[in-house]
C-alpha positions in Angstrom: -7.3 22.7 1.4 -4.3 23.5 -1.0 -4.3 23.6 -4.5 -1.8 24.7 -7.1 -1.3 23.9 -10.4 1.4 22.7 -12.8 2.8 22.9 -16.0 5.1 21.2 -17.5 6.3 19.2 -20.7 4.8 15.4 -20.1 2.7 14.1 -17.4 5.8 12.3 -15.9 7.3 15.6 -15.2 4.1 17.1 -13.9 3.6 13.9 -11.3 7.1 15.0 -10.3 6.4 18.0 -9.1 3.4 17.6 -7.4 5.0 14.8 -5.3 8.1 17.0 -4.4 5.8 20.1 -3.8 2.2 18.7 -2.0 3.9 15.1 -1.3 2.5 11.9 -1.7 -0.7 12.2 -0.1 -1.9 14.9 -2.7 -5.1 14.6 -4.4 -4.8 15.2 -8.6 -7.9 17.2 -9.7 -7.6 17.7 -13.1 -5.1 17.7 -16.0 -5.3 18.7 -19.5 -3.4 19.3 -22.8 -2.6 23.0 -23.4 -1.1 24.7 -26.6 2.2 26.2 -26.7 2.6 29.8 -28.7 3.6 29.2 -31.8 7.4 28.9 -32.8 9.1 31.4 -35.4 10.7 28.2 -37.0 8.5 25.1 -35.8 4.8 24.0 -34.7 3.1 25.4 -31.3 3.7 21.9 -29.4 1.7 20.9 -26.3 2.4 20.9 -22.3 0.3 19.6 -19.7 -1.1 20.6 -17.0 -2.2 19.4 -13.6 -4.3 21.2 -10.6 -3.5 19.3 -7.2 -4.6 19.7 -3.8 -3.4 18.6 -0.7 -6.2 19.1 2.7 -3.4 19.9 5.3 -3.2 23.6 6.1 -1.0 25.3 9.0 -2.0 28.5 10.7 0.2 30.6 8.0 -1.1 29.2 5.2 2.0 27.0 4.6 2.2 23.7 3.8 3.6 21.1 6.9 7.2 19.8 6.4 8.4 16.8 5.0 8.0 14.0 7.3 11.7 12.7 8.8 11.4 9.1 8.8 12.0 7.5 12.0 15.4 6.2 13.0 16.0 2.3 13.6 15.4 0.6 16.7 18.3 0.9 19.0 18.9 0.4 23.1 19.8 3.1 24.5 21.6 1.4 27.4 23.7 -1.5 28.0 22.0 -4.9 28.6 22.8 -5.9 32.3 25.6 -8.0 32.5 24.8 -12.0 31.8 21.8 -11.0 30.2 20.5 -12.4 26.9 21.4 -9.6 24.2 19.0 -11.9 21.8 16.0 -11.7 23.8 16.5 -8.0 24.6 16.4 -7.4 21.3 12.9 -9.3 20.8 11.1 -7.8 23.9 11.9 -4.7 22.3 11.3 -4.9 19.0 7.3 -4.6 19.3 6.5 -7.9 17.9 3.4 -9.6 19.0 4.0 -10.6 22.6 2.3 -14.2 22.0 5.0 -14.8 18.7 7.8 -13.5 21.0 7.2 -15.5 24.5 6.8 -18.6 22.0 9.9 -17.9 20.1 11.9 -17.1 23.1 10.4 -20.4 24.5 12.0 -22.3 21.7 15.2 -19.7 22.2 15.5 -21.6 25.8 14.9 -24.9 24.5 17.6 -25.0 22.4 20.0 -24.0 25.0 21.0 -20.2 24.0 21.2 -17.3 25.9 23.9 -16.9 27.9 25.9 -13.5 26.6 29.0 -15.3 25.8 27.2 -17.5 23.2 25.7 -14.4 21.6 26.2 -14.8 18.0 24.4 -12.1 15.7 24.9 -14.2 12.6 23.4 -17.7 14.2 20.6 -15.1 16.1 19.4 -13.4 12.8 19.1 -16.2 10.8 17.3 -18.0 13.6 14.7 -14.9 13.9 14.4 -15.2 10.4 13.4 -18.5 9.9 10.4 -18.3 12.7 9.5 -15.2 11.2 8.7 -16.8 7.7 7.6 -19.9 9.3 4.7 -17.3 11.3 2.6 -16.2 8.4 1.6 -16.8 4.7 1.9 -15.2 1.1 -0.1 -15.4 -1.8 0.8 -14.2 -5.4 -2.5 -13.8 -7.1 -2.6 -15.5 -10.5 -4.9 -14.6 -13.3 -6.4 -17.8 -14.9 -9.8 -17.4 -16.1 -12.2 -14.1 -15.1 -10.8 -12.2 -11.9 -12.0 -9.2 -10.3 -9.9 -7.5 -7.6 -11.4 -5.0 -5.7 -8.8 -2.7 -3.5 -10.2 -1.4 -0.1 -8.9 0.1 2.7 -8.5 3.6 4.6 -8.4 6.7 3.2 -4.7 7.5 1.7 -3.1 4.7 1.6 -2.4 4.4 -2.1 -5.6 2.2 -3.4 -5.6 3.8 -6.7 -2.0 4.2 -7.3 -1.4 0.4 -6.4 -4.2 -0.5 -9.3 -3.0 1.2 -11.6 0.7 -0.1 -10.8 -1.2 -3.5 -11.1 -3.0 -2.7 -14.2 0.1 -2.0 -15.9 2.0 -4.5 -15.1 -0.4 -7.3 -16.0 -1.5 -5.7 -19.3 2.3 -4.5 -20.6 4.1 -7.7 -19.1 1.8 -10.2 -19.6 -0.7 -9.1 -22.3 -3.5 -9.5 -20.2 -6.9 -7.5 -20.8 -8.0 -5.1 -18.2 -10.8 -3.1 -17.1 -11.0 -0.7 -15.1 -13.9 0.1 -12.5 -13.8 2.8 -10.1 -16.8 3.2 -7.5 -15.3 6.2 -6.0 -17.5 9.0 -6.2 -16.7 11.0 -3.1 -13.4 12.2 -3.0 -12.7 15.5 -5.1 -10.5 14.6 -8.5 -10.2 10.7 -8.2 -12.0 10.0 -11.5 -9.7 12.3 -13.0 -6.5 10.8 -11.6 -7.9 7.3 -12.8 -9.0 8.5 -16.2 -5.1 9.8 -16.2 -3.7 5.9 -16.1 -6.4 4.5 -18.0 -5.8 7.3 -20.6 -1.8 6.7 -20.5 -2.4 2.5 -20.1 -5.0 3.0 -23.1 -7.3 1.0 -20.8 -11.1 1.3 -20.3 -12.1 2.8 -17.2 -16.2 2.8 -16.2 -17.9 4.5 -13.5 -20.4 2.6 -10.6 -22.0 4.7 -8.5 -24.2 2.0 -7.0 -24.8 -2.1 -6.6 -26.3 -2.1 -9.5 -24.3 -0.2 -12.2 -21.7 -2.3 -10.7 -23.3 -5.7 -11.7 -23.6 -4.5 -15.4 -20.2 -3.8 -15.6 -19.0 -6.9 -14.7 -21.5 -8.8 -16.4 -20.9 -6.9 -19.9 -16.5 -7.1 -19.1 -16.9 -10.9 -19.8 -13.6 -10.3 -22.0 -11.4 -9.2 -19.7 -8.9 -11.1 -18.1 -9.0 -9.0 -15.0 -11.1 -6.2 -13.8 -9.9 -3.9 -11.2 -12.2 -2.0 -9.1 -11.6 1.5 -7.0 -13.0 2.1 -4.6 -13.3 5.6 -2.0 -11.1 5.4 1.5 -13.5 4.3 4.0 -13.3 5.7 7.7 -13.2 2.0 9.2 -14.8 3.9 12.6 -17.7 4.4 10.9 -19.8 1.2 10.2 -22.8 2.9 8.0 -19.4 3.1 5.4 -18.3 -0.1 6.0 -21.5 -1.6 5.3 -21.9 0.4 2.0 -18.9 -1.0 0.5 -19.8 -3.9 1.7 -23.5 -3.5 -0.1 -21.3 -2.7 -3.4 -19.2 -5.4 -3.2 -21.7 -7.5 -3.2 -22.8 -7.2 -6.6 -20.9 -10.4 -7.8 -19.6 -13.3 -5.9 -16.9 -13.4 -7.5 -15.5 -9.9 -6.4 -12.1 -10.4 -4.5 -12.0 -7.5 -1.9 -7.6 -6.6 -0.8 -7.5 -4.7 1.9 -4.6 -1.9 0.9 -2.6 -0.7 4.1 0.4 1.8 4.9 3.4 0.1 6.3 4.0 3.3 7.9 0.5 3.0 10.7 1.1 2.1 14.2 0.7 -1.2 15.2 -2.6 -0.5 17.2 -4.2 1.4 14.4 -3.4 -1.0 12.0 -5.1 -3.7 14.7 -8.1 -1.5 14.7 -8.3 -1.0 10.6 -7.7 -4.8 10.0 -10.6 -6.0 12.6 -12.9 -3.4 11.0 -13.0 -4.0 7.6 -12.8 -7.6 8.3 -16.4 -7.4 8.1 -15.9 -7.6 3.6 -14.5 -11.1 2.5 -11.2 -10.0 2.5 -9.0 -12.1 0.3 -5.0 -10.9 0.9 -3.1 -7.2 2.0 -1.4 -5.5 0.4 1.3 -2.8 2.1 2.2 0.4 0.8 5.0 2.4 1.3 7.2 -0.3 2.5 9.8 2.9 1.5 8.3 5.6 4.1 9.4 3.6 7.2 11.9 1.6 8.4 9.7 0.4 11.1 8.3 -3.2 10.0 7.0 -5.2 13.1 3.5 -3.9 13.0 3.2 -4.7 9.3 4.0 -8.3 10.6 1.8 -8.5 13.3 -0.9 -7.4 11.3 -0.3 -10.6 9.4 -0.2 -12.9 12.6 -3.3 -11.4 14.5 -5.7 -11.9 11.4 -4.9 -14.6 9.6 -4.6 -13.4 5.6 -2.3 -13.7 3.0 0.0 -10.8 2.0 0.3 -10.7 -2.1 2.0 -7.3 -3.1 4.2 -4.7 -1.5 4.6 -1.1 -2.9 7.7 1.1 -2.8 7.1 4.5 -4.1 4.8 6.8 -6.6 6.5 5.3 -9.9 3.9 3.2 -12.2 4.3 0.8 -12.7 7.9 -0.1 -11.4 7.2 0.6 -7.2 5.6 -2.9 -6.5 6.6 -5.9 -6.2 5.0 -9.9 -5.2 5.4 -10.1 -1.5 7.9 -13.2 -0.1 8.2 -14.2 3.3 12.0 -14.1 2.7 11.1 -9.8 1.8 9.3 -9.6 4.6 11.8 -11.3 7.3 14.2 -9.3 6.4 12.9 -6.1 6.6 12.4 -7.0 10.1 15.4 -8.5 10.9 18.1 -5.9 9.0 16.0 -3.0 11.1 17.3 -4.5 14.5 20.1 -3.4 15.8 22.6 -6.6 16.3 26.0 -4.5 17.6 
């Protein structure tokens, strides 16, 4: 593991840098005010600072490059001649095979495919449509008592996403939040928590267990919403699975998202899904839509296991990097990917 630390002049700045030094992925595990000298002509002021870690490490001790992010799908050689340029393009694209032998069925129906008919425009807007026909949304609406709980693999962005959704509820909408985190393992996530509960001036509680968790909940009985952390779960391991699944528990009424990187290959992602499948899972939610330009196995994620997708995440910032998923979002991050020269 690598940890440094950072100073600097607001915690804004000091999220800054750890992102461009560690990346995303680091792990915050502390911050604190600190003094300033005094001034000849003014008070001593205040800085923070933050010690992050990150748990890559190279041979030399240095930390691994920036990621490059993967170039768009394109063919690298002529379609034969007479061949259908549209349904190149879907064979290739990765799509679930069943979605693409029945959309290329209704292709044939409708006459197309013959190379001189190829029209990108009249081809996109046709993908398009099937694609947001194929799969469902759901904005979650607060009315009355809910409690979300985010779950899902390790690094994905669980607590970042809550506390985007934590602000946006309680600064745009006035709603009351709590804040519940049951993650107890990893190394500083209280302390990056108590950081956006401090800067949200929210309440933030700690569960350890089932039943910590109940009085929690059945003491928060004035909050509009209560958001619940949880630790990233290794999905291969089913003694984890069924401890979250133990916690969450606690009260019926506990919505469990299952929070997922866009940026996971498709069979992965199949394997994640159909593992933590075993918690009542209520929608997904993908993060960093803004790390790939690769979209198709966040889509067939959506048509192999039959859930709603609610929010989609675009970056670090709090709370502005999220946003309400739409089919019409998610259709055309699939289709402007595809190369239609």
């Amino acid at each position: 593991m690598q940890i440094k630390r950072f100073e600097a002049k607001d915690m804004k700045e000091a999220l800054r840098q750890v992102k461009e030094t560690l990346g995303p992925e680091a792990i915050i595990l502390s911050t604190k005010t600190i003094k300033n000298p005094p001034r000849p002509y003014g008070g001593a002021g205040t800085r923070i600072e933050v010690v992050a870690a990150i748990d890559f490490q190279d041979p030399k001790g240095d930390f691994p490059p920036k990621p490059q992010a993967p170039r768009p799908f394109a063919f690298t050689a002529a379609p034969p001649e007479g061949a259908d340029p549209f349904r190149q393009r879907v064979l290739s694209s990765g799509l679930y095979p069943e979605f693409g032998q029945a959309l290329m069925a209704e292709w044939s129906r409708l006459g197309k495919g013959s190379r001189s008919a190829f029209d990108p425009e009249s081809c996109q807007s046709f993908l398009r449509g099937r694609l947001m026909d194929a799969f469902e949304v759901a904005s979650p609406e607060v009315e009355g008592m809910k409690i979300w709980a985010f779950v899902g693999p390790t690094g994905v962005g669980k607590t970042t996403t809550l506390a985007k959704l934590a602000a946006h509820f309680h600064v745009r909408f006035g709603k009351k939040i709590g804040l519940i985190t049951i993650d107890t393992f990893r190394i500083g996530a209280l302390d990056q928590l108590k950081t956006y509960a401090r800067i949200l001036r929210l309440p933030l509680e700690v569960a350890p267990d089932r039943e910590s968790l109940k009085k929690i909940i059945d003491r928060s009985g004035h909050c509009d919403l209560l958001l619940i952390d949880t630790a990233g779960r290794n999905p291969y391991q089913t003694q984890q699975m069924e401890e979250i699944k133990t916690l969450l528990a606690a009260d019926p009424r506990i919505e469990a998202h299952l929070v997922l990187s866009a940026a996971t290959k498709d069979r992965d992602l199949e394997e994640i899904v159909r593992r933590f499948s075993v918690l009542p899972l209520q929608s997904y939610v993908f993060t960093k839509i803004d790390e790939t330009v690769e979209y198709t196995s966040l889509f067939n994620q959506l048509i192999r296991y039959r859930k709603p997708l609610s929010y989609l995440t675009t970056g670090q910032k709090v709370p502005e990097d999220i946003e309400v998923a739409t089919k019409g979002r998610v259709a055309n991050l699939i289709v402007n990917n595809m190369n239609w020269n």
